[in-house]
DRENTORDREN-130884 format. One record per residue: residue number from 1; x, y, z of N, C-alpha, C in turn. Coordinates in Angstrom, 3 decimals. Layout:
<nodes>
   k     n.xx     n.yy     n.zz    ca.xx    ca.yy    ca.zz     c.xx     c.yy     c.zz
 NUM        X        Y        Z        X        Y        Z        X        Y        Z
...
</nodes>
This chain:
<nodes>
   k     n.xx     n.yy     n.zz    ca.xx    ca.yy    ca.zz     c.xx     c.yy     c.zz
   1  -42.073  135.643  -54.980  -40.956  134.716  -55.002  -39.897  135.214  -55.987
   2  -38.942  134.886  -55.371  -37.876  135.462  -56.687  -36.770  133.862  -57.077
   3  -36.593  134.256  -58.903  -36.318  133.196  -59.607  -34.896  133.237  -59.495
   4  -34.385  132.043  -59.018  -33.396  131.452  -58.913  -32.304  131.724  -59.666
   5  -32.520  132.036  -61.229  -31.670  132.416  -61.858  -31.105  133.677  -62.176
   6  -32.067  134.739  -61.296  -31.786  136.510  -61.376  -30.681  136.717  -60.560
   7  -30.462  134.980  -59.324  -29.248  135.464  -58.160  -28.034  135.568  -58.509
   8  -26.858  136.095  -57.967  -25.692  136.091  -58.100  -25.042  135.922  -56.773
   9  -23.754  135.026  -57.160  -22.895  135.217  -55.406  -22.333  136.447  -55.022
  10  -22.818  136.931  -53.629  -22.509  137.794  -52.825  -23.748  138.876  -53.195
  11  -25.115  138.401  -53.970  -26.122  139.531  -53.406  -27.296  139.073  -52.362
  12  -27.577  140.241  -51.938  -27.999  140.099  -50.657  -29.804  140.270  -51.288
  13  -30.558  139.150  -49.951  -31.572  139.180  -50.040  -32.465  138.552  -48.791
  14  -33.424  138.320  -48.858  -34.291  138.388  -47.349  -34.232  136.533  -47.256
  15  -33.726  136.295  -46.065  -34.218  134.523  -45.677  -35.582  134.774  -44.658
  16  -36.262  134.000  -44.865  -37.633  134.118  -44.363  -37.481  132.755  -43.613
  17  -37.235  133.056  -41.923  -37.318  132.330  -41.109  -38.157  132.485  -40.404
  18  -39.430  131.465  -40.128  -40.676  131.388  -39.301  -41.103  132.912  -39.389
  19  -41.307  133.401  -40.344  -42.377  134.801  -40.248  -41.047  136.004  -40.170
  20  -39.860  135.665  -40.155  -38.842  136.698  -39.465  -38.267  136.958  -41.000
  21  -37.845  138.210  -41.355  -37.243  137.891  -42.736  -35.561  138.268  -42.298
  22  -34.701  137.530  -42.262  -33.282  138.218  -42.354  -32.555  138.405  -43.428
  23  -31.748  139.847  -43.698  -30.711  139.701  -44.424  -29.543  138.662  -44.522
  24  -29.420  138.152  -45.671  -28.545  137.422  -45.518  -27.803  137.948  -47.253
  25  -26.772  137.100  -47.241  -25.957  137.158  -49.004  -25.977  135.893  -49.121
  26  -26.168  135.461  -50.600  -26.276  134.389  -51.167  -24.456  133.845  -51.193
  27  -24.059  132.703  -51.195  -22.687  131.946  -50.868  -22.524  131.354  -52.113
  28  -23.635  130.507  -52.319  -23.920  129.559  -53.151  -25.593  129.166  -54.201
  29  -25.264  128.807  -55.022  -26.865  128.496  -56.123  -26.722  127.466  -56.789
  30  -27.704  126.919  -56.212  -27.910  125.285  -56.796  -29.116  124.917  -57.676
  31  -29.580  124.309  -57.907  -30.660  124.100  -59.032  -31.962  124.395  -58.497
  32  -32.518  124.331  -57.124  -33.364  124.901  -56.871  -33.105  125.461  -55.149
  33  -32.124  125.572  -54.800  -31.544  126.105  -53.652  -30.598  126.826  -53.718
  34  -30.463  127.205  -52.686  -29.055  128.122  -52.721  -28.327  128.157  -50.859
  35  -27.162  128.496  -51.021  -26.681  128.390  -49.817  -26.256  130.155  -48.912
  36  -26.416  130.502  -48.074  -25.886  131.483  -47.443  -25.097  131.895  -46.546
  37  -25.019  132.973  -46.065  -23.384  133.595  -45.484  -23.914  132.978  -43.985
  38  -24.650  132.751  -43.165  -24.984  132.196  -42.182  -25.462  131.087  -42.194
  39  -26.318  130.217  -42.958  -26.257  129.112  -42.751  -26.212  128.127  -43.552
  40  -25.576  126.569  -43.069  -24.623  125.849  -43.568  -25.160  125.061  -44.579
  41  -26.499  124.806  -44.741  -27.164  123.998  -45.346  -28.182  124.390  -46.850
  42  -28.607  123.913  -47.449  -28.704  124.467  -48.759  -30.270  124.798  -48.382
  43  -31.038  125.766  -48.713  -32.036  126.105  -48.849  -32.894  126.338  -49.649
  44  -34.099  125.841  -49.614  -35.304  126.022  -50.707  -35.451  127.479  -51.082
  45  -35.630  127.623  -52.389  -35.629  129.097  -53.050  -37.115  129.691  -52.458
  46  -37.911  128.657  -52.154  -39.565  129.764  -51.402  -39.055  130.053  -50.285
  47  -38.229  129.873  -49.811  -37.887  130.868  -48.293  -37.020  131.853  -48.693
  48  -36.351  132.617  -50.161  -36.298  133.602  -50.122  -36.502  134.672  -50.737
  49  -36.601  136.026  -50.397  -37.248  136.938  -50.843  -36.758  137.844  -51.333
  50  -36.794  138.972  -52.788  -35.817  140.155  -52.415  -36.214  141.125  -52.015
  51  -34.910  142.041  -51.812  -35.246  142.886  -50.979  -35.486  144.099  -51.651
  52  -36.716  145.060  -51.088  -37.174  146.182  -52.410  -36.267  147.039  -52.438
  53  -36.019  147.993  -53.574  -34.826  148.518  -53.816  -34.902  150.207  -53.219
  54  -34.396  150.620  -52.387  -34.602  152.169  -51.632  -33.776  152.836  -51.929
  55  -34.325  154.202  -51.709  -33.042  155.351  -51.967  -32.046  155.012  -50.713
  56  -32.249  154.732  -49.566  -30.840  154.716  -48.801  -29.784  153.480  -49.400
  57  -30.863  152.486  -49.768  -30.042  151.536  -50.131  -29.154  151.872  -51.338
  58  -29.381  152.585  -52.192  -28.707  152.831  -53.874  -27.401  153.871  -53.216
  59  -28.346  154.945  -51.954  -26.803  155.279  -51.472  -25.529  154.716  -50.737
  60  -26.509  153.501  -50.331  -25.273  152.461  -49.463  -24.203  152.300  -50.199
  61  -24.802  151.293  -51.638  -24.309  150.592  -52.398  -23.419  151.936  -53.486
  62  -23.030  153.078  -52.911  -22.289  153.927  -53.427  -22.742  154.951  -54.671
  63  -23.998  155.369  -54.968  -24.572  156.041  -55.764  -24.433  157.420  -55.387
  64  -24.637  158.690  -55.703  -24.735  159.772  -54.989  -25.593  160.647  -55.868
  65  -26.586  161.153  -54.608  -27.766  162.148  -54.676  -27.358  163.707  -55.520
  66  -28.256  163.611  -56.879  -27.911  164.110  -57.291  -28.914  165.056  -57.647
  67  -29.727  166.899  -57.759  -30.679  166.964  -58.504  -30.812  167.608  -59.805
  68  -31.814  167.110  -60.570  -32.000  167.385  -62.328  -33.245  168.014  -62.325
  69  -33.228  169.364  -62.111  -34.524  170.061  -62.291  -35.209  169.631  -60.466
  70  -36.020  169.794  -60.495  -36.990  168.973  -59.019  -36.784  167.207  -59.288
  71  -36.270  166.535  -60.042  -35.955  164.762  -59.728  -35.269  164.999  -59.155
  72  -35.375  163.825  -58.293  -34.011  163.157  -57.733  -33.298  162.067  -58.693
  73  -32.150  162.236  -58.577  -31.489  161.748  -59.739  -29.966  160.794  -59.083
  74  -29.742  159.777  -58.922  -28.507  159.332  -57.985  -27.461  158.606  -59.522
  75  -26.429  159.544  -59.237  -25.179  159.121  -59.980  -24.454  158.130  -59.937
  76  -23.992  157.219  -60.658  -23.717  155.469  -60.052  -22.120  155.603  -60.680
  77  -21.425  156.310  -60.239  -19.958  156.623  -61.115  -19.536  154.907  -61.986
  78  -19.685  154.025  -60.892  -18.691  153.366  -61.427  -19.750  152.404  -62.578
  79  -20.658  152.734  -63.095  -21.611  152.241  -63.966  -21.610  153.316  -65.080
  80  -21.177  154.530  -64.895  -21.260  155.557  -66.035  -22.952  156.197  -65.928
  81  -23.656  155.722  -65.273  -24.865  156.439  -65.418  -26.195  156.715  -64.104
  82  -26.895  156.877  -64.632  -27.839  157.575  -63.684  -29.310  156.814  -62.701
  83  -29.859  156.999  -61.901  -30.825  156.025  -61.792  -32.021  157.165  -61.061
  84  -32.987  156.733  -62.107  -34.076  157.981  -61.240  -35.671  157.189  -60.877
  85  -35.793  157.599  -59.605  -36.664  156.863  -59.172  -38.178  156.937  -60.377
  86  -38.966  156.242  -60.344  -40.264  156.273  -60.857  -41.404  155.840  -59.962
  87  -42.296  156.417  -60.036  -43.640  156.433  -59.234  -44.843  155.917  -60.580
  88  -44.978  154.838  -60.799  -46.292  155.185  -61.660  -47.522  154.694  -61.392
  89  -47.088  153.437  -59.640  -48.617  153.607  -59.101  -47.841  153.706  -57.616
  90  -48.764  154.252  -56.502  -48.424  154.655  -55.536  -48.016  153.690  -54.581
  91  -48.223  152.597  -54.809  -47.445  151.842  -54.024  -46.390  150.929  -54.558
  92  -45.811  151.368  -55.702  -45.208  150.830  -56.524  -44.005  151.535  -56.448
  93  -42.525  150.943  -56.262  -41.475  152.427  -56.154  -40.233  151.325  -57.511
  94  -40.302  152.200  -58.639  -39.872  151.424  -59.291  -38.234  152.385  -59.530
  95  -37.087  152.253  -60.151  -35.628  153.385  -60.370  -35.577  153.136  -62.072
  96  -35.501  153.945  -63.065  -34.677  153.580  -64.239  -33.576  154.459  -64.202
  97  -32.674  152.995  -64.562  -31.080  153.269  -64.917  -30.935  153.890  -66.455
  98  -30.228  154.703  -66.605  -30.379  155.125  -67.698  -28.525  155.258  -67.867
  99  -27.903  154.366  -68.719  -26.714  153.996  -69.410  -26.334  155.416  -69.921
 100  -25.347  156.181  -69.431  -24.507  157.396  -70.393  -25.549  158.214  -70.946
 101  -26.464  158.538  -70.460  -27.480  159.803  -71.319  -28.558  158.808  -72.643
 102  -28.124  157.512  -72.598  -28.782  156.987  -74.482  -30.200  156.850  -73.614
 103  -30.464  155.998  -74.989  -31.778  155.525  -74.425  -31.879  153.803  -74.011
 104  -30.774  153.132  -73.453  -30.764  152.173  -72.860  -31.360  152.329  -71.358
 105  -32.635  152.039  -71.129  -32.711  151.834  -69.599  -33.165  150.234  -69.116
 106  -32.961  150.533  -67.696  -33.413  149.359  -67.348  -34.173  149.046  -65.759
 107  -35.319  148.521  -65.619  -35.978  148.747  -64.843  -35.312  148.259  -63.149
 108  -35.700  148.734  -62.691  -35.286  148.464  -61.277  -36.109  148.289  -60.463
 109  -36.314  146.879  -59.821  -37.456  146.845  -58.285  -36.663  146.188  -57.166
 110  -36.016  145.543  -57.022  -35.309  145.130  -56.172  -33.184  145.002  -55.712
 111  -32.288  145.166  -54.460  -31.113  145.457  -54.401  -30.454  144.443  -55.275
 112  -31.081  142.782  -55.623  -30.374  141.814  -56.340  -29.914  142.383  -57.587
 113  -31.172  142.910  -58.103  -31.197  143.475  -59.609  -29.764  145.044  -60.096
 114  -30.063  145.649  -58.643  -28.940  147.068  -58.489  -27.640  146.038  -58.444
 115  -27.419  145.200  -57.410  -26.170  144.365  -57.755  -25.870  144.298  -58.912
 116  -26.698  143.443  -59.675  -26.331  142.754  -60.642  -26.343  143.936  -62.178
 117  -26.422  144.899  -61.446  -27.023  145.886  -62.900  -25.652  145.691  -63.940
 118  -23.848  145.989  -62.931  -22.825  145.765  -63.556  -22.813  144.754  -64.807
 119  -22.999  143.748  -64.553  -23.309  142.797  -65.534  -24.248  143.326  -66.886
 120  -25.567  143.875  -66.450  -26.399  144.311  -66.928  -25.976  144.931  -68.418
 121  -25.229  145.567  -68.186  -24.182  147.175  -68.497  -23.342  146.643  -69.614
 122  -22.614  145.324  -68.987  -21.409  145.131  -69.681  -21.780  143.828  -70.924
 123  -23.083  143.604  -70.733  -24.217  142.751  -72.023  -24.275  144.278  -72.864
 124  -25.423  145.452  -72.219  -25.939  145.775  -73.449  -24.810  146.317  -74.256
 125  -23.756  146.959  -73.954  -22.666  147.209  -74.775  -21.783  146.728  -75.263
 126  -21.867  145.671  -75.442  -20.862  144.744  -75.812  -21.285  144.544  -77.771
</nodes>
């Protein structure tokens, strides 16, 4: 289940209709619902899900494939920094963002969280 308060308007995440999961983007967030780009009515937060975070997806969302030695390494220009996948159990696909070369990172499992990383960014440096 994912917590209500990690959402932001306009990130995208799974509505779980009768067994079906669709993409949808969040519109709206209410105290324990939220509203979306398709439908009109406010919805219980256990029907939705996020969505796990992939290399095509980090390239959707404008990152570019980059390599550092044998990593794969995807460049996030307009964040200033880098995001490299991590493996540390095999069914586990986790990315750390790593801020300008420091040692600020920050973990990555799902696209809400890559949305919202901007924000992320503009806390720790402040």
């Amino acid at each position: 289940m994912i917590d209500i308060k990690d959402l932001k308007i306009g990130n995208l995440v799974y509505l779980n209709e009768n067994g079906i999961l669709k993409k949808v983007s969040v519109s709206a967030i209410g105290y324990e619902t939220i509203r979306v780009d398709s439908v009109f009515k406010n919805i219980d937060i256990c029907r939705i899900q996020p969505i796990p975070l992939t290399e095509d997806l980090i390239v959707e969302f404008g990152a570019r494939k980059r390599y550092n030695s044998t990593v794969r390494v995807y460049y996030v220009k307009k964040l200033k920094g880098t995001l490299t996948p991590f493996f540390g159990v095999p069914t586990t696909k986790k990315y750390a963002f790593v801020y300008r070369n420091k040692s600020i990172i920050v973990w990555l499992d799902y696209l809400h969280q890559f949305q919202n990383l901007r924000l992320t960014v503009e806390e720790m440096t402040k």
